[in-house]
KOLGU-162664 format. One record per residue (C-alpha): x, y, z. Coordinates in steps of 0.25 Angstrom, whole numbers, padded with zeros to 4 digits. Each point is the difference from the previous one (the first is absolute). Layout:
// residues N
X  Y  Z
...
END
This chain:
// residues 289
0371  0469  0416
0012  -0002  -0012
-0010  0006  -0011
0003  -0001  -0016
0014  0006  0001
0004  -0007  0011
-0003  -0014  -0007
0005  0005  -0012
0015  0002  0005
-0001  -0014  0006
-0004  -0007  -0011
0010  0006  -0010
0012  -0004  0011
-0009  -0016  0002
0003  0000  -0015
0016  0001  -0001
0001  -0012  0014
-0010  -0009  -0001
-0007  -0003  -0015
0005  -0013  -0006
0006  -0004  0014
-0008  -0012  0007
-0004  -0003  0013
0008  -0010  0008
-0005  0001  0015
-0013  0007  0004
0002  0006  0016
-0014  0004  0007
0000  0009  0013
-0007  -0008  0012
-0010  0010  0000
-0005  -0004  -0014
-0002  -0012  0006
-0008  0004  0013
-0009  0009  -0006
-0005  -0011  -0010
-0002  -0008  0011
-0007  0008  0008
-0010  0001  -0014
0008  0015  -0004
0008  0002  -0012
0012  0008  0002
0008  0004  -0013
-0003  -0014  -0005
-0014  0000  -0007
-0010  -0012  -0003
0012  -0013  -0001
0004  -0005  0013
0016  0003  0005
0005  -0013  -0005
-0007  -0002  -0012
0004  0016  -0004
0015  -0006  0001
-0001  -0012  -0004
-0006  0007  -0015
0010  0011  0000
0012  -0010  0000
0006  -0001  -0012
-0007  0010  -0008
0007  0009  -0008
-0004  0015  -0001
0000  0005  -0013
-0006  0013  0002
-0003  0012  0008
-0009  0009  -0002
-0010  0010  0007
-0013  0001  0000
-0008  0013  0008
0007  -0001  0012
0002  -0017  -0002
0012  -0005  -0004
0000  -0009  -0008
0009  -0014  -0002
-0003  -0009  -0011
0006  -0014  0004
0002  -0015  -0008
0001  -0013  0006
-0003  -0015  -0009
-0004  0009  -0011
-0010  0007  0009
-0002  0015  0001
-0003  0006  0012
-0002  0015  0008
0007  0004  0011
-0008  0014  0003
0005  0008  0012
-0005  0012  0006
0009  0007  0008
-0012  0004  0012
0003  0012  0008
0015  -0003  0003
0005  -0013  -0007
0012  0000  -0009
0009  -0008  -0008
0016  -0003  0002
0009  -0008  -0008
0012  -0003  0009
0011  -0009  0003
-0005  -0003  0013
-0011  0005  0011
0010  0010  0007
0002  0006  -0013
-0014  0008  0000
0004  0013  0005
-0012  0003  0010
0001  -0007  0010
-0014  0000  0002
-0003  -0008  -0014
0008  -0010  0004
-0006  -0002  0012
-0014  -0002  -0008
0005  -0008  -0012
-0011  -0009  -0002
0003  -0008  -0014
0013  -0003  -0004
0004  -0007  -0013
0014  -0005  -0003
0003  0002  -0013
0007  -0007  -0011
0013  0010  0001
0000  -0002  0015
-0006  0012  0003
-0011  0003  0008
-0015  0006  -0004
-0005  0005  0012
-0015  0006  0002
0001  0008  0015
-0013  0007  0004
-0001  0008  0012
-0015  0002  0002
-0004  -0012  -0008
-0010  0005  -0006
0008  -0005  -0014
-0005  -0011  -0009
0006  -0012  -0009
-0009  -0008  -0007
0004  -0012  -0009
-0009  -0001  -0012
-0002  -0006  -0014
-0005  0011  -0007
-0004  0015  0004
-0015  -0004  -0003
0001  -0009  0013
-0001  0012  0009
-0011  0009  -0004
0004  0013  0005
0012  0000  -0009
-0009  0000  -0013
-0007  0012  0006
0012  0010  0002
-0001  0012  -0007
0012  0001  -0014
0010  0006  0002
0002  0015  0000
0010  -0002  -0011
-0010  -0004  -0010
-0006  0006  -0010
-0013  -0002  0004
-0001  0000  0015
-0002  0017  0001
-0012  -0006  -0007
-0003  -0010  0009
0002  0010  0012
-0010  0008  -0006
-0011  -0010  -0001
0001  -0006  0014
-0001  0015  0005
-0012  0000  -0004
-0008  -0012  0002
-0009  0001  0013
0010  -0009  0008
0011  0013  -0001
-0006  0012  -0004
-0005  0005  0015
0012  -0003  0006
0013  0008  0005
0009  0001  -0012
0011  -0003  0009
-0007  -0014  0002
-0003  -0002  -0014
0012  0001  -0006
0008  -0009  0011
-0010  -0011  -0003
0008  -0012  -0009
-0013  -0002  -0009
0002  0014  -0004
0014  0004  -0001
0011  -0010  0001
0011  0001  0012
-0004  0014  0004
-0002  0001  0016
0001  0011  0010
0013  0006  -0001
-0001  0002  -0015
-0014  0002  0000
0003  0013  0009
0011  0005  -0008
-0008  -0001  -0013
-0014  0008  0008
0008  0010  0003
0008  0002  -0011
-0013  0001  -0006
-0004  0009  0011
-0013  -0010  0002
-0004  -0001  0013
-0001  -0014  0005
-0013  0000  0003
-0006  0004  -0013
-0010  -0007  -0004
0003  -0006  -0014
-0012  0002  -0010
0001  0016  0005
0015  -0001  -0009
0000  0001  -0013
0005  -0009  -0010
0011  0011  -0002
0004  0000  0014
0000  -0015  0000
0010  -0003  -0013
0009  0011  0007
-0001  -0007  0013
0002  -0014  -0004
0012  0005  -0010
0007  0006  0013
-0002  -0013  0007
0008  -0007  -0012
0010  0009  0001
0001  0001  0016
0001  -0016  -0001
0012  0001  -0012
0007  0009  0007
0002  -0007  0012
0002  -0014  -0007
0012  0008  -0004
0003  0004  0015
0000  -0013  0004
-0015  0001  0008
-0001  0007  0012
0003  -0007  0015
-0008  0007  0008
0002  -0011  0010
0002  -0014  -0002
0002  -0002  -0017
0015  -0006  -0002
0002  -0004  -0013
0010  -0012  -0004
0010  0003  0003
-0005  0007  0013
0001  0015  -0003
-0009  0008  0002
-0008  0009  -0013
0002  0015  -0001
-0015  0007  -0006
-0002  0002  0015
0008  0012  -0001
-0006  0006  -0011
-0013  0000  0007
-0009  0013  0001
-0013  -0003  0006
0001  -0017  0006
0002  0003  0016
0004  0016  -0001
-0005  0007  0012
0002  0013  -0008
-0002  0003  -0016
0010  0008  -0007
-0011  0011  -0002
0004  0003  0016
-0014  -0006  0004
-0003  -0011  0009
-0004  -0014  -0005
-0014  -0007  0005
-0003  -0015  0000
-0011  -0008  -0001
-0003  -0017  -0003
-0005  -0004  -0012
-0001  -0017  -0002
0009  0002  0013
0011  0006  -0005
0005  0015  0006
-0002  0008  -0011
0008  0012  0001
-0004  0013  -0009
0004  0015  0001
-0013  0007  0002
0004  0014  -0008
0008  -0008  -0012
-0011  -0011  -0002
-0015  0004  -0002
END
């Protein structure tokens, strides 16, 4: 699943092609339409197909922007505002191209479920292999409650702080720390890979519980979660399978990796794995205690 970097890099790229452009045509997969029939919502949530199109045509974004893992695209239209917020699932991905053949995997092609024309003659093309990915069409934020109850971002000032405090209500504070900090109400946009870079950068075991770390050990750990989630912004995201970005390349923080999917530490030991909230969590078992 494209975690906070991986959005990231799509948003900075959604920005350059498709802000102050409109939407001329809107292009739904038939598979949006059968799944709404059959009383499923795939990629489309809430509005119907048709009336999904019929209100994206003729707005005009004027911002993109991200949001956790969301991404965020503020639109107008009569002098209305509206919010387009997409989450990328386990596979989805954007592509601004000249035309459907352009994408560069033919597998996105072949699942390119939305499709808007827009006012440059290009196209804006959300593909999602698994479809697990979402687009919801909103007026403000406050109309889909889970999005007022994402953690801040862990760029702020104040979110070490935040971290800190959820860790230790009754909710989190018996549970793995590998679950805890993958949790969006506790930390923003952090998920498996760079929660098990972070661990054992830390040399924390996944399955520690939280309240038996001190607050020590969980301003260094979240501090190294910031910096493992910088560092790969600036890489471009890791593609550990599916994640393309814009422009359809791939990200390069998969090959700075040192503990997500090792089979061997760089100590020489063997790694071990357990699930945690039903991920794979991979640890080295003489580096993290």
């Amino acid at each position: 699943m494209p975690e906070l970097p991986e959005v990231e890099g799509v948003v900075r790229q959604l920005r350059a092609v498709a802000e102050q452009k409109t939407i001329t045509h809107v292009q739904l997969s038939p598979t949006i339409y059968t799944s709404k029939e059959a009383g499923k919502e795939c990629i489309v949530k809430v509005l119907s197909p048709d009336h999904f199109t019929y209100m994206l045509i003729g707005m005009t974004i004027i911002r993109v922007e991200r949001r956790a893992k969301y991404i965020y695209m503020t639109l107008t239209k009569d002098g209305e505002t509206y919010l387009l917020a997409s989450h990328l699932g386990m596979s989805g991905a954007w592509f601004d191209v000249e035309k459907l053949s352009d994408i560069p995997d033919a597998k996105y092609e072949k699942h390119a479920h939305v499709i808007l024309t827009m006012s440059n003659g290009r196209l804006l093309v959300y593909s999602d292999i698994r479809r697990f990915g979402e687009l919801r069409l909103l007026r403000e934020e406050a109309d889909y409650r889970p999005l007022l109850l994402m953690a801040p971002e862990p760029f702020e000032a104040h979110a070490c702080d935040y971290f800190l405090q959820k860790a230790a209500t009754k909710k989190y504070a018996n549970k793995p720390i590998k679950a805890v900090i993958m949790d969006g109400h506790v930390i923003s946009g952090c998920g498996n890979i760079y929660a098990t870079e972070a661990l054992y950068l830390e040399h924390i075991r996944p399955q520690t519980v939280t309240n038996t770390l001190s607050e020590e050990q969980k301003r260094a750990l979240f501090a190294q979660i910031v910096r493992i989630l910088q560092e790969s912004i600036e890489a471009g995201g890791s593609t550990i399978s599916d994640y393309r970005n814009v422009n359809g390349e791939a990200g390069g923080m998969q090959h700075r990796l040192k503990m997500y999917g090792k089979k061997q530490c760089a100590c020489g030991a063997a790694t071990e794995s357990l699930t945690i909230a039903g991920r794979t969590s991979v640890y080295c078992p003489a580096c993290q205690r």
